[in-house]
py3Dmol code that shows the C-alpha trace and the ligand (Angstrom):
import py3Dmol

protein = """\
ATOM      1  CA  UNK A   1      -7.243 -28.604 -16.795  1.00  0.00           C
ATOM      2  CA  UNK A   2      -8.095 -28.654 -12.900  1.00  0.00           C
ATOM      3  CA  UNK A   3      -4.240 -27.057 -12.162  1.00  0.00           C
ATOM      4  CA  UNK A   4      -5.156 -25.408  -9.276  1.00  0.00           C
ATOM      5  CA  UNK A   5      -4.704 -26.997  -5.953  1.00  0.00           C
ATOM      6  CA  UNK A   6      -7.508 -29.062  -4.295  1.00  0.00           C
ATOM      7  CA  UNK A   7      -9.710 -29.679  -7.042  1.00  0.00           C
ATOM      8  CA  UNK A   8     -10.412 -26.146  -6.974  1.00  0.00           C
ATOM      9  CA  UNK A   9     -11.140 -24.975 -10.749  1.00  0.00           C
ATOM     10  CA  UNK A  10     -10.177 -21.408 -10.727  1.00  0.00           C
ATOM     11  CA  UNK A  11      -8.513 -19.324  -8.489  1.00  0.00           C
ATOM     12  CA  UNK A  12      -8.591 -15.674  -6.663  1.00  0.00           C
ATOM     13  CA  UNK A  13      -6.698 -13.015  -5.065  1.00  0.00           C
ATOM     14  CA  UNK A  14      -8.391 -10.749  -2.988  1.00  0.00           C
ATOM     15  CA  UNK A  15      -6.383  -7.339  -3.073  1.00  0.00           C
ATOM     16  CA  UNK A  16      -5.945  -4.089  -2.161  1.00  0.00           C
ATOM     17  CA  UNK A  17      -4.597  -1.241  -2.857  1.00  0.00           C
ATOM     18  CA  UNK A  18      -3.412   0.759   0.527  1.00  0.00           C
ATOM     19  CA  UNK A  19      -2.907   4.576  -1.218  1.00  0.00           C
ATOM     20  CA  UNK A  20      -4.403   6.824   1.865  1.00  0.00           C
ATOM     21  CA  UNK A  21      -2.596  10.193   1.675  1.00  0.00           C
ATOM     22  CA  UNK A  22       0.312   9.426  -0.817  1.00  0.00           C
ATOM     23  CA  UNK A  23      -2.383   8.718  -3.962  1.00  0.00           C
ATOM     24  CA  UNK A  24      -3.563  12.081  -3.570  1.00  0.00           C
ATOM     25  CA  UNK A  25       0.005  13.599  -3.360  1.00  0.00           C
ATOM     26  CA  UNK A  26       1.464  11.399  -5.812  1.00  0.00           C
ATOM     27  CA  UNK A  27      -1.440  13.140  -8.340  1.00  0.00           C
ATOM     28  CA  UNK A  28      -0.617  16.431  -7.177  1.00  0.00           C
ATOM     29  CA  UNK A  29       2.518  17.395  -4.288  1.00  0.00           C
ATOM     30  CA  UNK A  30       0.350  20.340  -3.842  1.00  0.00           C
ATOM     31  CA  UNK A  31      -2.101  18.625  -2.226  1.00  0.00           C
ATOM     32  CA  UNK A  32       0.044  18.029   0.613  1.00  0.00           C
ATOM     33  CA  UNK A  33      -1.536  20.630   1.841  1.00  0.00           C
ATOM     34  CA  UNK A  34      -4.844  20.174   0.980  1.00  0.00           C
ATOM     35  CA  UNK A  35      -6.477  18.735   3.907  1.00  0.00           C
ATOM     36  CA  UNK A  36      -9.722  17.912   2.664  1.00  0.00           C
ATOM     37  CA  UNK A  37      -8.638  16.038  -0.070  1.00  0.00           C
ATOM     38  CA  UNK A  38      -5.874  14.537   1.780  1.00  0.00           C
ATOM     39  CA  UNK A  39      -8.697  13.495   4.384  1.00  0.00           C
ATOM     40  CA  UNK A  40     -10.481  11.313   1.013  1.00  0.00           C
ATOM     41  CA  UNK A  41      -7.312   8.952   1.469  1.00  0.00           C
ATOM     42  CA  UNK A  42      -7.481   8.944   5.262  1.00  0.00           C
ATOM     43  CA  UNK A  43     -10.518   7.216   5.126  1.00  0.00           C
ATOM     44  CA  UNK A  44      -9.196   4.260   3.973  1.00  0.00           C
ATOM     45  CA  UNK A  45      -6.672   3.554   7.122  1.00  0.00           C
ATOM     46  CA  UNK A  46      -9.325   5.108   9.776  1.00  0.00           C
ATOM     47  CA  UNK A  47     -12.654   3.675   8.763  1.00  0.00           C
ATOM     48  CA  UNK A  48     -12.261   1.168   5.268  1.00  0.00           C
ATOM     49  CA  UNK A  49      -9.547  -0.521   6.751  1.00  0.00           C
ATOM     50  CA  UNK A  50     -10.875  -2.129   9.969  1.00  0.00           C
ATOM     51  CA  UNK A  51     -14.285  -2.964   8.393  1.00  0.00           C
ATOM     52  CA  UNK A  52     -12.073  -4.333   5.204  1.00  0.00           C
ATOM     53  CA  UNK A  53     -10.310  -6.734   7.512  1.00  0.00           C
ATOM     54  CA  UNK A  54     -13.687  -7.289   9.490  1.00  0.00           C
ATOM     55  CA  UNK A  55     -15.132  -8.492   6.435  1.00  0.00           C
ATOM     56  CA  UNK A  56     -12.266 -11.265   5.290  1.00  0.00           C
ATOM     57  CA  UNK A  57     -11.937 -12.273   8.854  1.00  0.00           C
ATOM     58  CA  UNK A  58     -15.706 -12.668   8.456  1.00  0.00           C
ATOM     59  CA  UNK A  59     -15.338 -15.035   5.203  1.00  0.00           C
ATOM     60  CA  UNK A  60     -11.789 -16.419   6.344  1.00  0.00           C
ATOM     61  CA  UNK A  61      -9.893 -14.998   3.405  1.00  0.00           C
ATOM     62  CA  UNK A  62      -6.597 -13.941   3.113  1.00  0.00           C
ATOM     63  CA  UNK A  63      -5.774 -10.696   1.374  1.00  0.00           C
ATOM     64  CA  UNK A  64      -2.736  -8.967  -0.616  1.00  0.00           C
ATOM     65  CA  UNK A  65      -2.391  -5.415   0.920  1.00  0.00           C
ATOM     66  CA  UNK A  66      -0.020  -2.914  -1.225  1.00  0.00           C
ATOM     67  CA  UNK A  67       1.455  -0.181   0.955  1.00  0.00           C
ATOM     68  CA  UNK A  68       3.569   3.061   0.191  1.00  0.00           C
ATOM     69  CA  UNK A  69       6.372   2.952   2.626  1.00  0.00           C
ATOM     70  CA  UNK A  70       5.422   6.674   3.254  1.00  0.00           C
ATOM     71  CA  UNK A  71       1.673   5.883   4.100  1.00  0.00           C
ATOM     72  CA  UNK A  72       3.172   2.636   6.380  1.00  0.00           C
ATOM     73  CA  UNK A  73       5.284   5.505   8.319  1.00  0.00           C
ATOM     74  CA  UNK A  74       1.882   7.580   8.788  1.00  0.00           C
ATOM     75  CA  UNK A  75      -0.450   4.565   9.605  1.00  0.00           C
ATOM     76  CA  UNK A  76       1.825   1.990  11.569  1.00  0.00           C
ATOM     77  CA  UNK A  77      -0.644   0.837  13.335  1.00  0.00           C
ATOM     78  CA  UNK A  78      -2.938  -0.050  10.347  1.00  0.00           C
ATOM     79  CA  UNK A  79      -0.171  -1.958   8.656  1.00  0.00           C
ATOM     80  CA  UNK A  80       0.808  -3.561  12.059  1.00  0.00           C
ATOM     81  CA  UNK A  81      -2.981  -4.778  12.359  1.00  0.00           C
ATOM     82  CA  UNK A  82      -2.709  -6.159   8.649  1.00  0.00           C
ATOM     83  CA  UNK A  83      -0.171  -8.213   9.077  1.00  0.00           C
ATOM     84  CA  UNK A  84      -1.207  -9.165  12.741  1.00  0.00           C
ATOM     85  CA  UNK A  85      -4.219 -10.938  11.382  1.00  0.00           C
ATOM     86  CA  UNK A  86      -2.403 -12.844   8.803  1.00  0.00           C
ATOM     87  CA  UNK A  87      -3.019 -10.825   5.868  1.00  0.00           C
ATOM     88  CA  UNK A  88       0.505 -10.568   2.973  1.00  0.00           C
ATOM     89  CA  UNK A  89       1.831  -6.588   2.480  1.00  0.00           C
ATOM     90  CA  UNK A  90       3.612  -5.791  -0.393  1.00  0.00           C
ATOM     91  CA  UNK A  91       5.393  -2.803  -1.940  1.00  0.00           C
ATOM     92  CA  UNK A  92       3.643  -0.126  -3.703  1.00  0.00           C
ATOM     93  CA  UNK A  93       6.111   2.503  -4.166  1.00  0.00           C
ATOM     94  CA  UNK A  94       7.372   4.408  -1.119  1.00  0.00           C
ATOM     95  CA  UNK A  95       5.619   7.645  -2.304  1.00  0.00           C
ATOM     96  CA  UNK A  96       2.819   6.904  -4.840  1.00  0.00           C
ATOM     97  CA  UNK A  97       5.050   7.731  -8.207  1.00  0.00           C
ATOM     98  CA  UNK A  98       5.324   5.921 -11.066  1.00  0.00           C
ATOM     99  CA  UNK A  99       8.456   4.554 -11.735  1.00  0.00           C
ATOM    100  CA  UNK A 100       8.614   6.113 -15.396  1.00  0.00           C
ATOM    101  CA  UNK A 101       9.002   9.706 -13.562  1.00  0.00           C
ATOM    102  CA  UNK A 102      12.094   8.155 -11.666  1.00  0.00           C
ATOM    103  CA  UNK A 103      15.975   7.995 -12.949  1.00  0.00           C
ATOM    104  CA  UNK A 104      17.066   5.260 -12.267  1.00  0.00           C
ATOM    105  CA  UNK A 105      19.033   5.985  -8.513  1.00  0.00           C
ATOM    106  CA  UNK A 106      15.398   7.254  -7.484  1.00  0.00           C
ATOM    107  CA  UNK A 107      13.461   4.093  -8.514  1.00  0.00           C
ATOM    108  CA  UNK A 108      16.490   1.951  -6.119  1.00  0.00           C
ATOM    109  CA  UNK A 109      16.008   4.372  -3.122  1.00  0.00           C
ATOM    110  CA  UNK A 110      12.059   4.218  -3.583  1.00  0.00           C
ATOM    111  CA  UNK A 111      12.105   0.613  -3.815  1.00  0.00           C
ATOM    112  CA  UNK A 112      14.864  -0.026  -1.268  1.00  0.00           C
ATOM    113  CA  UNK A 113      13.123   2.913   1.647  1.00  0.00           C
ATOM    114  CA  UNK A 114       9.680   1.335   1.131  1.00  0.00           C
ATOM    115  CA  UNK A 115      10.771  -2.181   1.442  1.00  0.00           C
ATOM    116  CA  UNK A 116      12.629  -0.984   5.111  1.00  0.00           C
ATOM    117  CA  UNK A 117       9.741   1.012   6.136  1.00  0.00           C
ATOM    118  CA  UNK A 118       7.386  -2.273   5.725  1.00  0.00           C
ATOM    119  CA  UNK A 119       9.849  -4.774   7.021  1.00  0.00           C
ATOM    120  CA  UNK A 120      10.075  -2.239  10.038  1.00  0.00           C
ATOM    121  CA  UNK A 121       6.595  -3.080  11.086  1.00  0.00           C
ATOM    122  CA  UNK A 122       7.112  -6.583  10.610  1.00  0.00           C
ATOM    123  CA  UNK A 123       5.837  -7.321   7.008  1.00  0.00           C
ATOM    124  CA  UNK A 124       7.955 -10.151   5.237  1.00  0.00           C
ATOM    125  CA  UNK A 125       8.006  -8.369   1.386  1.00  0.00           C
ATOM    126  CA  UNK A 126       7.852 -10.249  -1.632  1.00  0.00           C
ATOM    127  CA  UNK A 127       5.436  -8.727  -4.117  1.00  0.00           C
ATOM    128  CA  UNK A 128       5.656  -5.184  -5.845  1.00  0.00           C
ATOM    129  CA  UNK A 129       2.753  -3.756  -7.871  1.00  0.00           C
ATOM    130  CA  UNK A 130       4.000  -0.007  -9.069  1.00  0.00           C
ATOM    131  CA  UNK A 131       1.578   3.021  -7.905  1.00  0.00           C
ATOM    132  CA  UNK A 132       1.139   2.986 -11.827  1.00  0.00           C
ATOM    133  CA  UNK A 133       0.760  -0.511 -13.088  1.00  0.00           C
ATOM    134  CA  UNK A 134       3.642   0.743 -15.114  1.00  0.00           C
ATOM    135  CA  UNK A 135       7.351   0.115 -15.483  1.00  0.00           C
ATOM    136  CA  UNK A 136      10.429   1.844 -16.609  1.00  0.00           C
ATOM    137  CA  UNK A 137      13.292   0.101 -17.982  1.00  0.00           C
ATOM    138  CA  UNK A 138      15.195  -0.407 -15.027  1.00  0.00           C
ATOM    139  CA  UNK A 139      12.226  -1.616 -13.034  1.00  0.00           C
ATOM    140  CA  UNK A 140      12.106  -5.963 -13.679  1.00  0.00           C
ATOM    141  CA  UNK A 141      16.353  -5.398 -13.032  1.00  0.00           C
ATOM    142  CA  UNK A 142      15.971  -3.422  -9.952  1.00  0.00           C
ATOM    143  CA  UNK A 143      12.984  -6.050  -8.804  1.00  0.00           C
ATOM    144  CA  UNK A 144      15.285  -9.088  -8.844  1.00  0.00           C
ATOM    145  CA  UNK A 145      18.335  -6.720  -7.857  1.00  0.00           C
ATOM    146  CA  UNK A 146      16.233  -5.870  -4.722  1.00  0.00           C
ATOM    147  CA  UNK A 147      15.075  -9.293  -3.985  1.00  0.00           C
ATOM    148  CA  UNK A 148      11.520  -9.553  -5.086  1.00  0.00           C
ATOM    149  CA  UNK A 149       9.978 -13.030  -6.716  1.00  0.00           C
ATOM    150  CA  UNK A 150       6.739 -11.758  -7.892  1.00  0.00           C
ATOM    151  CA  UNK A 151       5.415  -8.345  -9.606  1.00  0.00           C
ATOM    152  CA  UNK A 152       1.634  -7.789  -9.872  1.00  0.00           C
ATOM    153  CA  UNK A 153       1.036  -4.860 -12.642  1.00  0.00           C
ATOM    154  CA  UNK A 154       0.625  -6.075 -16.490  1.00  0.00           C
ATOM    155  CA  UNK A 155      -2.951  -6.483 -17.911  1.00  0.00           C
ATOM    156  CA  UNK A 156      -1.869  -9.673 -20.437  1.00  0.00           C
ATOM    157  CA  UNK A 157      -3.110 -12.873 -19.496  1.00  0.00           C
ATOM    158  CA  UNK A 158      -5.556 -14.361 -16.645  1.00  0.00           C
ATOM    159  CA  UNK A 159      -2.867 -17.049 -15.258  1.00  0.00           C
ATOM    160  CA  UNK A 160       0.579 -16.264 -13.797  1.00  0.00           C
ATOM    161  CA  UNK A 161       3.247 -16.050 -15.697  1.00  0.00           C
ATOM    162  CA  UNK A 162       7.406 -15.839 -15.830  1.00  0.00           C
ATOM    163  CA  UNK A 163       8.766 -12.892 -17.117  1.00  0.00           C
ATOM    164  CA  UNK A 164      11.201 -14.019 -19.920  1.00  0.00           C
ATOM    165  CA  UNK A 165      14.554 -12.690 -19.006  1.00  0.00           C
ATOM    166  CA  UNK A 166      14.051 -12.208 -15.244  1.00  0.00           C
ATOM    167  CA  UNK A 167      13.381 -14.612 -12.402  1.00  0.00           C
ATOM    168  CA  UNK A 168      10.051 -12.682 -11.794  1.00  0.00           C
ATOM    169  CA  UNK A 169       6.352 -13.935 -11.609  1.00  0.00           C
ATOM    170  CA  UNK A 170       4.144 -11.794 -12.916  1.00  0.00           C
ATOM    171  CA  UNK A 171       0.671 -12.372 -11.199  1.00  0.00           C
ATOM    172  CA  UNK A 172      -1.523 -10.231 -13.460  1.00  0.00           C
ATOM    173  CA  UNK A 173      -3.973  -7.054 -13.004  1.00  0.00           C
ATOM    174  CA  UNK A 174      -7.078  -5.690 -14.605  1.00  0.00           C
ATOM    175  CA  UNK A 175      -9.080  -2.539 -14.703  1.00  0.00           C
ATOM    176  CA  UNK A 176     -12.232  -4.281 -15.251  1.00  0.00           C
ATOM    177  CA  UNK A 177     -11.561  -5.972 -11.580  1.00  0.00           C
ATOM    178  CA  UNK A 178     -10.321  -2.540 -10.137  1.00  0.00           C
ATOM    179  CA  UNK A 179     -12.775  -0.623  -8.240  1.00  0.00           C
ATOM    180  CA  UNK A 180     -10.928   2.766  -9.311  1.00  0.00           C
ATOM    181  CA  UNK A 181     -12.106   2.904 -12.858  1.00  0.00           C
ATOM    182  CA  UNK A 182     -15.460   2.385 -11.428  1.00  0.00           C
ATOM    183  CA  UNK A 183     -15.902   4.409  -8.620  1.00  0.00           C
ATOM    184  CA  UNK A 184     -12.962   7.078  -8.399  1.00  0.00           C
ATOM    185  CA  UNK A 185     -13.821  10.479  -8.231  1.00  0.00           C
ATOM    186  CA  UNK A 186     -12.025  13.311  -8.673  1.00  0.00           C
ATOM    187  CA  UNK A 187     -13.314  16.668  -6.871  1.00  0.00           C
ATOM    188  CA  UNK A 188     -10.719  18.870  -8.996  1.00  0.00           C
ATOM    189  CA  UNK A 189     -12.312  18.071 -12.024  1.00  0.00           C
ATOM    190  CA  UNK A 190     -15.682  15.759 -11.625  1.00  0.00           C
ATOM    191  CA  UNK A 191     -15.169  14.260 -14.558  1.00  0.00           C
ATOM    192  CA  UNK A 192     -15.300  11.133 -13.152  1.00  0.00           C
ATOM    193  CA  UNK A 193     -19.002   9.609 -12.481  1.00  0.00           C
ATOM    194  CA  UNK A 194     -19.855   7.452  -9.575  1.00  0.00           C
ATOM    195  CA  UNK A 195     -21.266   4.186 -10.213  1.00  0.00           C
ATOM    196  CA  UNK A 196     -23.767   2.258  -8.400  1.00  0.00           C
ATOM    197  CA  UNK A 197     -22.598  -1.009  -6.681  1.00  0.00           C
ATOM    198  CA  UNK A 198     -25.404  -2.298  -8.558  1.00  0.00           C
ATOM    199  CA  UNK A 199     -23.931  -1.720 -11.859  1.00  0.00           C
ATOM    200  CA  UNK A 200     -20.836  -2.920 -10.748  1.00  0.00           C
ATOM    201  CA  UNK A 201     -21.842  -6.026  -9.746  1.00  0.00           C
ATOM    202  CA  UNK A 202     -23.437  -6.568 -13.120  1.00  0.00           C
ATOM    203  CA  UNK A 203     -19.518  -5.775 -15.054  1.00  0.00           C
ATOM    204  CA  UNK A 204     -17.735  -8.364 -11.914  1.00  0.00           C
ATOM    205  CA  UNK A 205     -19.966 -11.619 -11.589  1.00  0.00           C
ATOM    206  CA  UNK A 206     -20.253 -12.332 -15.564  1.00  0.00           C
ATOM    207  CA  UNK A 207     -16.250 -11.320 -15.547  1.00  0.00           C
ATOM    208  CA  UNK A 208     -15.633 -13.550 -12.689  1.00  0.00           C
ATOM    209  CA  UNK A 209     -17.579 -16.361 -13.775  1.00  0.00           C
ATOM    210  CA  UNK A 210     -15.610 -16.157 -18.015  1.00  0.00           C
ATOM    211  CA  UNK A 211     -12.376 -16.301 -16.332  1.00  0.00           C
ATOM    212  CA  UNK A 212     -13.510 -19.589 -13.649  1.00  0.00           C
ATOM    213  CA  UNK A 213     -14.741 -21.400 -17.213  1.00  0.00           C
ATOM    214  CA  UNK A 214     -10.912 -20.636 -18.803  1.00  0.00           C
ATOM    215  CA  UNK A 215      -9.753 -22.103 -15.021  1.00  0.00           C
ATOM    216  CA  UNK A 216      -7.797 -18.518 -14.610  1.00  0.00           C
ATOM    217  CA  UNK A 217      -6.789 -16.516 -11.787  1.00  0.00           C
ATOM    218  CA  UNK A 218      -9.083 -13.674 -11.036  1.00  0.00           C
ATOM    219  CA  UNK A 219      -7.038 -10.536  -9.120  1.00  0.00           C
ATOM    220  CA  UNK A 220      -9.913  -8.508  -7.784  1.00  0.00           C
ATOM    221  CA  UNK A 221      -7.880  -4.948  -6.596  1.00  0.00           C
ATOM    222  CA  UNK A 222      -9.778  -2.292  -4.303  1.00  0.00           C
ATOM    223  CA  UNK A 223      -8.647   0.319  -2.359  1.00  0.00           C
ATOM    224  CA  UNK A 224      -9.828   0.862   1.308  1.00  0.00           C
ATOM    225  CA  UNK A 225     -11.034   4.596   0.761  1.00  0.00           C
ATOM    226  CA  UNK A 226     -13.061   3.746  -2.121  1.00  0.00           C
ATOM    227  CA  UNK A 227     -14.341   0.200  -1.504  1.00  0.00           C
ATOM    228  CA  UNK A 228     -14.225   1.180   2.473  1.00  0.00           C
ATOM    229  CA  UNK A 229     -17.162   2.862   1.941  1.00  0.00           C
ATOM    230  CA  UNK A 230     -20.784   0.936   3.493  1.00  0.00           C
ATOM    231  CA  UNK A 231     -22.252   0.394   0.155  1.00  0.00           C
ATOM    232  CA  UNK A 232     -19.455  -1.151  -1.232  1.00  0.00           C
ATOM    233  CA  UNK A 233     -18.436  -3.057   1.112  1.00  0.00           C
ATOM    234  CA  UNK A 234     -21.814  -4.734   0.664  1.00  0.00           C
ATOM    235  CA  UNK A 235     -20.686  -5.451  -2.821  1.00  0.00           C
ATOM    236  CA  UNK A 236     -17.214  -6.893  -1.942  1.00  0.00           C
ATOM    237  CA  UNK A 237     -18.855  -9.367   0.796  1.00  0.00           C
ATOM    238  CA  UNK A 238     -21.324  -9.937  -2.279  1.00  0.00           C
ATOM    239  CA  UNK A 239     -18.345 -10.852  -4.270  1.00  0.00           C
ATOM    240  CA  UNK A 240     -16.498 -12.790  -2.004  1.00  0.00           C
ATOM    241  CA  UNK A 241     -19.438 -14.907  -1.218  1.00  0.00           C
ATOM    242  CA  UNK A 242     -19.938 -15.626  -4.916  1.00  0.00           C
ATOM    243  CA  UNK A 243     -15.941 -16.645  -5.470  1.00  0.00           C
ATOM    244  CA  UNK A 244     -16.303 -18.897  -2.666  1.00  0.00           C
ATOM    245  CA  UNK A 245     -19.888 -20.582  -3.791  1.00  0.00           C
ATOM    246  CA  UNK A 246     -18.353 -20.932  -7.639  1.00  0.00           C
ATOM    247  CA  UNK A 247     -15.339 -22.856  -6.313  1.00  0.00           C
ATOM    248  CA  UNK A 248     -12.308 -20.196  -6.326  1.00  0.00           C
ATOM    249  CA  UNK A 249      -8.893 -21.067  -4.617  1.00  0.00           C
ATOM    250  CA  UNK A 250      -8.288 -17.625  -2.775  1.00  0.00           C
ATOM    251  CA  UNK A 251      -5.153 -17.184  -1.673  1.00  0.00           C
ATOM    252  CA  UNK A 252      -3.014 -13.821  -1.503  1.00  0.00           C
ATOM    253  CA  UNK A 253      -1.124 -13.057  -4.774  1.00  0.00           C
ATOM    254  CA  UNK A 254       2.385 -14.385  -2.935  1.00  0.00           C
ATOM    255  CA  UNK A 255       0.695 -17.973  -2.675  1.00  0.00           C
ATOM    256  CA  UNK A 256      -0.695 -17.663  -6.289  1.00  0.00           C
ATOM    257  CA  UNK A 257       2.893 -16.604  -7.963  1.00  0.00           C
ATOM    258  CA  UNK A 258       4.442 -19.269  -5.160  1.00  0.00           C
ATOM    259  CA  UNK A 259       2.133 -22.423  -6.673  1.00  0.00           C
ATOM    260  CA  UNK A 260       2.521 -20.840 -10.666  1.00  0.00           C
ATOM    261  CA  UNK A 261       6.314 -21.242  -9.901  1.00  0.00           C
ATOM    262  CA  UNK A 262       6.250 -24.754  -8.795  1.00  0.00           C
ATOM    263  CA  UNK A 263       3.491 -26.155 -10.867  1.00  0.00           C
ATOM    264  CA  UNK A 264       3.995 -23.586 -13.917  1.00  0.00           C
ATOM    265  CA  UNK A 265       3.754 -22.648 -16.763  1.00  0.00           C
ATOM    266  CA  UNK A 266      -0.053 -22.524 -15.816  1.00  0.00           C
ATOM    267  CA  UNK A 267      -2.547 -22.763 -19.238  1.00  0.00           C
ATOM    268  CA  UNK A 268      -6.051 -21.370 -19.256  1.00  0.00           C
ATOM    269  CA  UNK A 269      -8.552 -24.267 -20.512  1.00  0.00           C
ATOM    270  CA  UNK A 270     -10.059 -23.002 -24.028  1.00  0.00           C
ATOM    271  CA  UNK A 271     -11.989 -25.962 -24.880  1.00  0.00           C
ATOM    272  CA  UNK A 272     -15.078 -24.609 -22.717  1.00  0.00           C
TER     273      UNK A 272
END
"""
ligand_1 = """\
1
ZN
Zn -2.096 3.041 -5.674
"""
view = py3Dmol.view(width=600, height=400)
view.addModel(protein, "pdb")
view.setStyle({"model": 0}, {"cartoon": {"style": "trace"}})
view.addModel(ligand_1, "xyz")
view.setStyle({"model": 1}, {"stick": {}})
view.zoomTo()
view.show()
């Protein structure tokens, strides 16, 4: 195997999901008036943020960063200091809608006024992961229409791949590796549990350490409000730490679908 660069036997994208205000009125426009649970997703740019980019500047790691053109118009500055220290921004939707609830004319004008409101504050765009992990059928079209190389939403393999009839990688997701399905809760209906980081940790490393045997690509994906949080930012310098000691090539996902496309197709090793 050993098709990663470097010698390095599997590989990593640290990423996040941006969200802030737009999650929480993407769920529900009425909450656009809600300011206390608008205030959840301010969190992330006002206090998860700057200790989120304290901790990879801490571990010299390089980060994917997907940002609603909407919340990039509210938190310039945030998404100015991202890509400031070196860190790739990508799309996620200019609201936080899932492209299945958009005609076709909506999901172009979504894709084409978040793409201007990142480039405005000086982020070169590649990569679009959908505020659903979801697509319509106009979505791969309108990708390569718009000029995007890599998407970053199925759940259907652990190495990058080329979608068959577009000139798209797909770098892939996984809940298992997303602190949401973990941690999210949600204080209109508390049906959602909060997890220790302890418990957490125990679902990640063994995770982590099945997909460096098959020499895979492991896309880790928090969000700043949730994983901004003291605790758990214990666990994601916990988790970086252990990538790094177990021989992971982290790059951001734009470097990942950038080396799949040169060195590709890309095979996971099943003779472990
Ligand atoms: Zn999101």
């Amino acid at each position: 195997m050993a098709h990663w660069p470097d010698g390095h036997r599997y590989a990593a994208t640290v990423s996040f999901d941006f969200d802030a205000e737009e999650v929480w009125i993407g769920e529900n426009p009425a909450n656009a008036s809600a300011p206390g649970v608008l205030s959840q997703g301010t969190y992330g740019p006002k206090v998860g943020l700057p200790l989120m980019l304290k901790l990879l500047e801490k571990h010299e790691v390089t980060g994917s960063f997907y940002i609603c053109g909407k919340d990039a118009l509210r938190h310039p500055d945030a998404v100015r200091a991202i890509v400031e220290a070196g860190h790739e921004v990508a799309h996620h939707g200019h609201s936080h809608t899932s492209p299945t609830k958009q005609s076709e004319q909506e999901e172009r004008d979504e894709l084409r006024r978040g793409l201007e409101a990142l480039q405005e504050l000086g982020a070169d765009v590649v990569g679009y992961r959908s505020p659903s992990w979801e697509f319509s059928a106009h979505t791969l079209d309108l990708l390569v229409e718009t000029g995007f190389t890599y998407s970053s939403n199925l759940l259907d393999d652990l190495v990058p791949y080329m979608h068959p009839h577009h000139d798209i990688m797909e770098v892939p997701v996984a809940w298992i590796l997303d602190d949401a399905p973990h941690f999210w809760f949600a204080n209109d209906t508390w049906e959602k549990t909060i997890r220790s980081p302890r418990e957490v940790l125990d679902v990640w490393l063994p995770e982590i350490d099945g997909i460096a045997a098959l020499g895979g690509h492991v896309m880790i994906t928090t969000h700043p409000m949730i994983s901004g949080r003291p605790s758990r930012l214990a666990m994601l310098d916990t988790v970086i730490g252990h990538l790094k000691d177990t021989g992971a090539w982290i790059a951001p996902t734009r470097a990942i679908a950038a080396y799949a496309r040169e060195h590709g197709p890309l095979q996971l090793d099943l003779n472990v």
